[in-house]
N, C-alpha and C positions, 0 to 999 in steps of 0.2 A: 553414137557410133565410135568404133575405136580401130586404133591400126595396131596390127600384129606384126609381126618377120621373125622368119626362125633360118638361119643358116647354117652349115654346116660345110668344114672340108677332114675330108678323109684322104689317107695315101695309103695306093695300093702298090704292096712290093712282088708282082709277079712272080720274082726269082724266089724270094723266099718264103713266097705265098700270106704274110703277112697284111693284116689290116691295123689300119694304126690313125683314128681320130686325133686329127691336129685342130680344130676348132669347130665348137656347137655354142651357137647362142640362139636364144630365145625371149623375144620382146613385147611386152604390150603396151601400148603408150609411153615406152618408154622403162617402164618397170623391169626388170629382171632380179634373178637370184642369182647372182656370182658365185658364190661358194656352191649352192646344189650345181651350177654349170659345170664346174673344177672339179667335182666330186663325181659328175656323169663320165666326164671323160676322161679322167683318171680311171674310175670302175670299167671304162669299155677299154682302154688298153690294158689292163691289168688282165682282165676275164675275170672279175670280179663281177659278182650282181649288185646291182645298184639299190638302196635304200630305198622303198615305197612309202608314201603319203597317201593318208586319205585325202579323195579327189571330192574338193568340196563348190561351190559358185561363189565364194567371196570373192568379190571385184578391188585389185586386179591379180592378188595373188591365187587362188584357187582356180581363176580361168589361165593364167599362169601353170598353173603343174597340173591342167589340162594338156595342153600343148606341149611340154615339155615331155612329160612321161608316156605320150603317144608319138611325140617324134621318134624320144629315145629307143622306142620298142621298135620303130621302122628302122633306124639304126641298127640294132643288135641282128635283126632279119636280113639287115644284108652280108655284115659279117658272115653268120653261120653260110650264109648261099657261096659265100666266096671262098671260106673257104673245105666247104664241100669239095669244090673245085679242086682242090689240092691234090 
């Protein structure tokens, strides 16, 4: 068995309709990639696309950018909805 957590804060600037990731991490026992995290949300404020990996099952890096690169994807989804809004 293992323990996961992926959090994440975003600010939203109504006025100037901006979205702006201020912190995503993502953990599995403990394991993370810092640089791919720095490099996600560098890429989503920039509006840059983010670099893709083959999504593979080695433990715990591959179940690792499982979770990572399906967060990230719900991330970028809310972006484009927000700002839609605009």
């Amino acid at each position: 068995m293992y323990q996961s957590k992926i959090s994440s804060t975003i600010v939203i600037d109504k006025e100037k309709g901006s979205v702006k990731l201020n912190q995503f991490d993502v953990k599995i026992d403990g394991y993370k990639n810092r640089g791919k995290l720095r490099k996600a949300r560098d890429a989503y404020n920039s509006d840059k696309n983010l670099e893709k990996e083959y999504k593979n099952n080695d433990w715990p890096a591959g179940i690792w950018n499982y979770l990572f690169e399906d967060y990230f994807k719900i991330l970028e989804k809310w972006k484009k909805r927000i700002n839609k809004k605009k």
